[in-house]
C-alpha positions as CSV (number, residue, x, y, z in Angstrom):
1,X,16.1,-176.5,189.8
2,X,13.9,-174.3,191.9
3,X,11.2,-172.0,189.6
4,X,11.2,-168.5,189.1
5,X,9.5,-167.1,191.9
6,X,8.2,-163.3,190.9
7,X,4.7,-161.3,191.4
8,X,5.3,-158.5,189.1
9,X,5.3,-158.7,185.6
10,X,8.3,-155.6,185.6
11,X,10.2,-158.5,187.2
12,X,8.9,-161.0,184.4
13,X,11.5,-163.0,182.4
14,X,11.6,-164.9,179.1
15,X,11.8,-168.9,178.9
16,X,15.6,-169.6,178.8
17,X,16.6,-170.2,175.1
18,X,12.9,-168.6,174.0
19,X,14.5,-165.1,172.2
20,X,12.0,-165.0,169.5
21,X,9.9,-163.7,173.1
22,X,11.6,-160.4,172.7
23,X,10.6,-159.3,169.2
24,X,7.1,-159.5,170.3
25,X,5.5,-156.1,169.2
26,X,3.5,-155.8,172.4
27,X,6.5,-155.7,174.3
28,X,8.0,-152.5,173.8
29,X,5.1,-150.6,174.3
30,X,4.7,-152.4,178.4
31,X,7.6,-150.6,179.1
32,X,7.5,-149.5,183.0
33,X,8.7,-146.3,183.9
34,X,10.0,-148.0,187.6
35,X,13.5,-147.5,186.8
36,X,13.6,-144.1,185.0
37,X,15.0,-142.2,187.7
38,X,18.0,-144.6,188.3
39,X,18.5,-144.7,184.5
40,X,18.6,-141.0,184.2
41,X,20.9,-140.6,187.5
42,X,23.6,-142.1,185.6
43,X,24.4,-138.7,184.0
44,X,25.0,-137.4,187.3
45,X,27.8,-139.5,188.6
46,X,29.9,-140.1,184.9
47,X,33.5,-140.7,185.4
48,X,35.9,-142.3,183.0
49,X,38.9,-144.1,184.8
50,X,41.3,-143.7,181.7
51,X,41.2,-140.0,182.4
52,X,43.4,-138.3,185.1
53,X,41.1,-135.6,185.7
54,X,39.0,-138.1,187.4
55,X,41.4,-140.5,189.0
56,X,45.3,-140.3,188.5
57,X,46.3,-144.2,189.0
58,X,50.0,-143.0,188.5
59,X,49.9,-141.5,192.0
60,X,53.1,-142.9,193.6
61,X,52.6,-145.0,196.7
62,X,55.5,-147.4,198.4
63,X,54.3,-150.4,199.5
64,X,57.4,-151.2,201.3
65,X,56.7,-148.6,204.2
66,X,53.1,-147.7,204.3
67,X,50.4,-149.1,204.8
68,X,47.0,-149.2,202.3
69,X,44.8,-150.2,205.5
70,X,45.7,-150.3,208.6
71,X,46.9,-153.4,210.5
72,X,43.6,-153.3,212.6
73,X,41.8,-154.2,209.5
74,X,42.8,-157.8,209.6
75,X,42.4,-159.7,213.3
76,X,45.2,-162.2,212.7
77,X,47.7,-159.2,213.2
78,X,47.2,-159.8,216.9
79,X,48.0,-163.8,216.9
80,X,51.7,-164.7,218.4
81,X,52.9,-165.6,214.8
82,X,52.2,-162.4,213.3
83,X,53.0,-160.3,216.3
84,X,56.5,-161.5,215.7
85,X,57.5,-160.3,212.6
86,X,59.4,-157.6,212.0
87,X,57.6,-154.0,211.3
88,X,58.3,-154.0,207.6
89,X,57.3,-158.1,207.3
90,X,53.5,-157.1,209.1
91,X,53.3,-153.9,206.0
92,X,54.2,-156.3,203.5
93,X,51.6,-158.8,204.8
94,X,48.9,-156.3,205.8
95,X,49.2,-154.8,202.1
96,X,49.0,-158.6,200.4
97,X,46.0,-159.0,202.6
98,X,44.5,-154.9,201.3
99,X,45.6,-156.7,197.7
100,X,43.6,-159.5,198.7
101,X,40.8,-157.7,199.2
102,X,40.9,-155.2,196.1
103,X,41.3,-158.1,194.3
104,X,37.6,-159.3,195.9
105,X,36.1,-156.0,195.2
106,X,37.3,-156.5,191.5
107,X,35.9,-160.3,191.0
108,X,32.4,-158.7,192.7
109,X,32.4,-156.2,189.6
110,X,32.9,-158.7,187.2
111,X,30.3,-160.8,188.1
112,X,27.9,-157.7,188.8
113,X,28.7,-157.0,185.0
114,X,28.3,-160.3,183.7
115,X,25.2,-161.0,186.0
116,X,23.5,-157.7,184.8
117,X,24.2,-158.6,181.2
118,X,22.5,-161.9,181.5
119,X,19.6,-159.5,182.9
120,X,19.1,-157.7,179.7
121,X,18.4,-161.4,177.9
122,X,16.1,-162.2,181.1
123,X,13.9,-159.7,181.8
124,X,10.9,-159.1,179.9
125,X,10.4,-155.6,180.4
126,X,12.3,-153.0,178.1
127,X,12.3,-150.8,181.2
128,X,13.8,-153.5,183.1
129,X,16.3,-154.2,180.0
130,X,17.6,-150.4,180.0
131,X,18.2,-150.5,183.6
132,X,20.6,-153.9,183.8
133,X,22.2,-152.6,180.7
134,X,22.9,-149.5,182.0
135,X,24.5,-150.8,185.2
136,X,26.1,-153.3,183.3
137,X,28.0,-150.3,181.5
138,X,28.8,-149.1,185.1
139,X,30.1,-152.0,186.3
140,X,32.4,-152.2,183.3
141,X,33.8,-149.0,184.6
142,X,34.7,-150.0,187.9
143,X,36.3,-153.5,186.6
144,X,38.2,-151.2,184.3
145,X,39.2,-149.0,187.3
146,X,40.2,-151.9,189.9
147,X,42.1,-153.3,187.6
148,X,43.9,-150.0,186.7
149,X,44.5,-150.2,190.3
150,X,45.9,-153.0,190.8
151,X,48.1,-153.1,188.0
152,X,49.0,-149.4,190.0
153,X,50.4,-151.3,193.0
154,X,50.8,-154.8,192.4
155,X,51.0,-155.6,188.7
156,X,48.0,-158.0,188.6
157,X,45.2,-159.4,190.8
158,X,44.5,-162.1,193.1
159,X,42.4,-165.0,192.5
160,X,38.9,-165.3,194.5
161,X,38.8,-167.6,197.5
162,X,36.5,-170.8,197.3
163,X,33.7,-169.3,199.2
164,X,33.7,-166.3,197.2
165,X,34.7,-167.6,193.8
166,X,32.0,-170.1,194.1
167,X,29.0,-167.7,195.4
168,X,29.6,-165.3,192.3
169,X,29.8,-168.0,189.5
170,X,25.7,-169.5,191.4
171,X,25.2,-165.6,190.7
172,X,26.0,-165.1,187.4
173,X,24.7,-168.9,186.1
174,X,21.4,-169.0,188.1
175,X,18.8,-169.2,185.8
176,X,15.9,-167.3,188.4
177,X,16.4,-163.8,188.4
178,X,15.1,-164.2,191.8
179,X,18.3,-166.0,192.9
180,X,20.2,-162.8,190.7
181,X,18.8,-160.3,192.4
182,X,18.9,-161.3,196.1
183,X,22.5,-162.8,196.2
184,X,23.9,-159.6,193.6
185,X,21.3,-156.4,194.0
186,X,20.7,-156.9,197.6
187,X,23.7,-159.2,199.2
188,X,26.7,-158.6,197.5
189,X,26.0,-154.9,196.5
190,X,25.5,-153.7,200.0
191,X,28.1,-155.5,201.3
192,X,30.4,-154.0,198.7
193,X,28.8,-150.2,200.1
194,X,29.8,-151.3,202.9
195,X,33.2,-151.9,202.3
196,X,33.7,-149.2,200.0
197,X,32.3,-146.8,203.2
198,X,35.1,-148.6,205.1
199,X,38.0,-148.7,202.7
200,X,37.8,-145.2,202.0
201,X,37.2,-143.7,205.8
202,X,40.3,-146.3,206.8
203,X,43.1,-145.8,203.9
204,X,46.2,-144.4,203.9
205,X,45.9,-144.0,200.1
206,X,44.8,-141.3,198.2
207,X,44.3,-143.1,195.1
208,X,42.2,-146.0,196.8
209,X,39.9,-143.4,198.6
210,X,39.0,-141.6,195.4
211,X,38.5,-144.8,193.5
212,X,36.4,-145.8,196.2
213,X,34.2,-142.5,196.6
214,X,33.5,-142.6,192.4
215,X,32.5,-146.5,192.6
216,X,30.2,-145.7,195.2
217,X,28.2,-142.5,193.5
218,X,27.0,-145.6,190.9
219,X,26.8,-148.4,193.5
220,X,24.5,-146.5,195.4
221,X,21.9,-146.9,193.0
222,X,22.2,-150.1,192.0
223,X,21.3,-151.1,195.5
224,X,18.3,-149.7,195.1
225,X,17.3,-152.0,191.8
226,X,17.3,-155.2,194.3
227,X,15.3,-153.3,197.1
228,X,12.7,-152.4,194.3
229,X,12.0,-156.5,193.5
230,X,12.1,-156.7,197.3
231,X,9.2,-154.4,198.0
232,X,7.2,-155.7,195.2
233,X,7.5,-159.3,195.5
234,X,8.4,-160.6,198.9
235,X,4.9,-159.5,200.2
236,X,2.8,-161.4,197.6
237,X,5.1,-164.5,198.0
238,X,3.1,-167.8,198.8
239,X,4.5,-169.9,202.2
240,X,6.3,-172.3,200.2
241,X,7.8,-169.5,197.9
242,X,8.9,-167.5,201.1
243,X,11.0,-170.1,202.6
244,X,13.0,-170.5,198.8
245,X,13.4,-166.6,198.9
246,X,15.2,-166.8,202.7
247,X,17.0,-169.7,202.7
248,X,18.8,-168.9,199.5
249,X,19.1,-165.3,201.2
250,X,21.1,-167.3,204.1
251,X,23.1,-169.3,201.5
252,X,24.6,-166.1,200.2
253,X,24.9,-164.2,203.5
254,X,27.2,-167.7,205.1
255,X,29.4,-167.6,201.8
256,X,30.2,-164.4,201.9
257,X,30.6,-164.0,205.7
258,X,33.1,-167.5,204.7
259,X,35.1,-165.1,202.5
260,X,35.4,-162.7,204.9
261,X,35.9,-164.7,208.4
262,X,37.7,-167.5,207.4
263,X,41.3,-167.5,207.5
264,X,41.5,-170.9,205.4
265,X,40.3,-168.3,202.1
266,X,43.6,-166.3,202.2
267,X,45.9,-169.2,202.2
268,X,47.9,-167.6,199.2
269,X,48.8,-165.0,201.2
270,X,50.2,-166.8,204.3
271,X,52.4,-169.3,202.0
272,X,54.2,-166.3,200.5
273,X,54.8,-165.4,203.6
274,X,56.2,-169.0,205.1
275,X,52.9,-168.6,207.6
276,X,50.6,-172.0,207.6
277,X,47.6,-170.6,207.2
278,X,46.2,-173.9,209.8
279,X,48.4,-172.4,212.5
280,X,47.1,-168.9,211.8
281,X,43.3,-170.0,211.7
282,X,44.0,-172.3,214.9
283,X,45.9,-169.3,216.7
284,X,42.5,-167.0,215.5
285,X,40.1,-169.2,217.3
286,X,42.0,-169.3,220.8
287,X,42.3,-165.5,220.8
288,X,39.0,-165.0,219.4
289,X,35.8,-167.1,220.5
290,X,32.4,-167.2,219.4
291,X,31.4,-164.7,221.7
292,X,34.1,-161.9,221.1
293,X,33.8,-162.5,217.3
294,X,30.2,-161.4,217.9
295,X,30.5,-158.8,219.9
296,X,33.1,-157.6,217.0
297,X,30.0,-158.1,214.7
298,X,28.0,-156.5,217.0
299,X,29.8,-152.9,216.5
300,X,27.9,-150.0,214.7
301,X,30.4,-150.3,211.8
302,X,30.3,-154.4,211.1
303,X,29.6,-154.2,207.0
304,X,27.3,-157.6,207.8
305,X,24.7,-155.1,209.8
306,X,24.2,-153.5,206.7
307,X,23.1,-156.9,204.9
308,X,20.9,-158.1,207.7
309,X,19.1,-154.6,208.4
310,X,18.0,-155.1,204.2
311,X,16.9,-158.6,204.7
312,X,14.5,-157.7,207.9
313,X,13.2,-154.9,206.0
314,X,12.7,-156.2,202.7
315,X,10.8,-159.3,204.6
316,X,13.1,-161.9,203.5
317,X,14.1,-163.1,207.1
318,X,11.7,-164.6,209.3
319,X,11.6,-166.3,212.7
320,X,12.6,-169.5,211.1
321,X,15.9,-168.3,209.6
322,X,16.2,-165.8,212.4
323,X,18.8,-167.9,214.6
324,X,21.3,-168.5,211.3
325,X,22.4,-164.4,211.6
326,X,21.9,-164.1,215.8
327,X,24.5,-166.5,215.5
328,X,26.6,-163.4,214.5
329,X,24.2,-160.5,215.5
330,X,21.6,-159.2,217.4
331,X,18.8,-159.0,214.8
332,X,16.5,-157.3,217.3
333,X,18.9,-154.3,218.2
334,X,20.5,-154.2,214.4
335,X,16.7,-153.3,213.1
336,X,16.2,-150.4,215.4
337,X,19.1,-148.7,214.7
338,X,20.3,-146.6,212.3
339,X,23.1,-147.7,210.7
340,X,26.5,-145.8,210.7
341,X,27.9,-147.2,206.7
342,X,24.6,-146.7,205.4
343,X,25.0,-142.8,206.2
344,X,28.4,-142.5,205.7
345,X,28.2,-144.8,202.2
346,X,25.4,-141.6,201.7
347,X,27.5,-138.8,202.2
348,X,30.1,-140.1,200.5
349,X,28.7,-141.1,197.5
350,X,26.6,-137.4,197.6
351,X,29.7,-135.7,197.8
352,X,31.2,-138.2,194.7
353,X,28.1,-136.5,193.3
354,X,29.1,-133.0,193.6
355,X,32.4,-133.5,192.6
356,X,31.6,-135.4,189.1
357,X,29.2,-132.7,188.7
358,X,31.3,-129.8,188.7
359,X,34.2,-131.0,187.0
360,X,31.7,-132.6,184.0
361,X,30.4,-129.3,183.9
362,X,34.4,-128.5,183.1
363,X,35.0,-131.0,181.1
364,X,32.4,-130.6,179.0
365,X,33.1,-126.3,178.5
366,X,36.4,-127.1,177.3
């Protein structure tokens, strides 16, 4: 078991099992007033998925003859196994495989909640305390709303792949908030902005796209939480402590480019639909080499960019873990760009803002 690796003390957490810690009377009074400005944003961006005025989940949709996301979404549509389905067997596929991935989205809540809940018996600072227990509340919301979702369109979820299943159960049991923070705040949360900017630019349906402009007004900030540890421990990490920090970073960033990439993680989907997911994966990698799958992560768009640009500028990737993501992307050209889902996960979420803002404003004169 690797120590906790932190270098400052509104990052500081209790001995696992030592709660008598908490009740110390000197504690309350170290509170740090780091994370008052994400605390209070909250009230900005309130919604409540069990009421209509914010999200009507009853919004009919037919899944027999449109699509959630488009076909492009998912590579294996151009393989000669898939190509030879009928029009309405690719919708049913391509909208297993959007189920597939709302179902993803939904698992990355839970474990957010569960992982920020842990947080609040962690951390040391009541500042820090307020802060995971106010996400925590936020990521209720959103497992509340994903699953309202689902049950919307196709009764119940999907379980988690391997890869994924097995990253966000290290998240939520690790021990080190260090290990917390950089596979949940930093990894997993931005790729999820990234996503969300996708999902809603790309679907066909209404319902998904609002659901996916009110998550991201919260997720937003809870991106930020991670980048805050980043800035104030990475530099003051020792040698030794560095090369912990990045190589767990590249453990996390390989597991969930697994559940993303490989075609082996859908399998459930393929069997309903009499497809061997070996013949799929097989017909993947003759149409799509090494190269060409990099060049497909080198566009502006790829949600990966999003996680590599954070780990460069947080400090967490060095020269020594450098080649494990220019395997996948140019690091060099990623950092000098600016980076199309981090504005557009921006706007959105700004204009998520507005809306909540205005009709809480209703909601609460009536």
């Amino acid at each position: 078991m690797s120590k906790e690796i932190n270098h400052d003390p509104i990052f500081a957490s209790f001995k696992i099992g030592d709660h008598s810690a908490q009740f110390s009377a000197q504690r309350y009074g170290a509170r740090t007033d780091v994370f008052d400005k994400l605390i209070s944003g909250t009230h900005s961006h309130y919604w409540d998925p069990s009421d209509d005025r914010y999200i009507d989940f009853s919004s009919p949709f037919d899944l027999t003859t449109q699509l959630v996301l488009p076909m492009e979404v998912f590579p294996e549509f151009d393989t000669p196994s898939i190509r030879q389905l009928s029009n309405s067997q690719k919708i049913a596929l391509a909208n297993d495989n959007a189920h597939w991935m709302v179902s993803s989205l939904l698992h990355g809540e839970q474990a957010a909640l569960s992982l920020c809940s842990s947080l609040t018996n962690t951390l040391v600072d009541p500042g820090g305390q307020e802060y995971a227990s106010n996400q925590a509340r936020e990521e209720a919301r959103h497992v509340n709303a994903f699953t309202r979702y689902i049950e919307a369109r196709w009764a119940t979820p999907l379980e988690p792949g391997p890869a994924l299943g097995g990253l966000l159960t290290e998240l939520v049991c690790a021990p080190e908030v260090y290990k917390k923070l950089i596979g949940m705040q930093i990894l997993v949360e931005g790729l999820a902005m990234g996503m969300f900017a996708v999902i809603h630019a790309l679907t066909n349906d209404p319902v998904l796209k609002r659901l996916t402009q009110l998550v991201m007004t919260d997720e937003t900030f809870h991106h930020k939480f991670g980048k805050t540890w980043a800035a104030r421990t990475v530099p003051n990490t020792t040698p030794d402590e560095h090369i912990i920090l990045e190589d767990w970073a590249a453990h996390c960033f390989e597991k969930l480019l697994l559940n993303l990439m490989n075609i082996k993680e859908r399998k459930q989907i393929f069997a309903k639909h009499g497809l061997p997911w070996e013949i799929i994966s097989k017909e993947c990698e003759s149409l799509f080499s090494e190269d060409s799958q990099r060049e497909k992560m080198q566009q502006q768009g790829n949600v990966f960019r999003v996680l590599v640009r954070t780990l460069v500028k947080s400090g967490i990737i060095t020269e020594r873990t450098r080649p494990i993501y220019a395997r996948w992307l140019d690091v060099e050209q990623v950092c000098k760009e600016e980076d199309v889902l981090d504005v557009v996960g921006e706007i959105v979420s700004q204009q998520g803002i507005s809306l909540l803002k205005a009709l809480n404003g209703q909601t609460s004169a009536n």
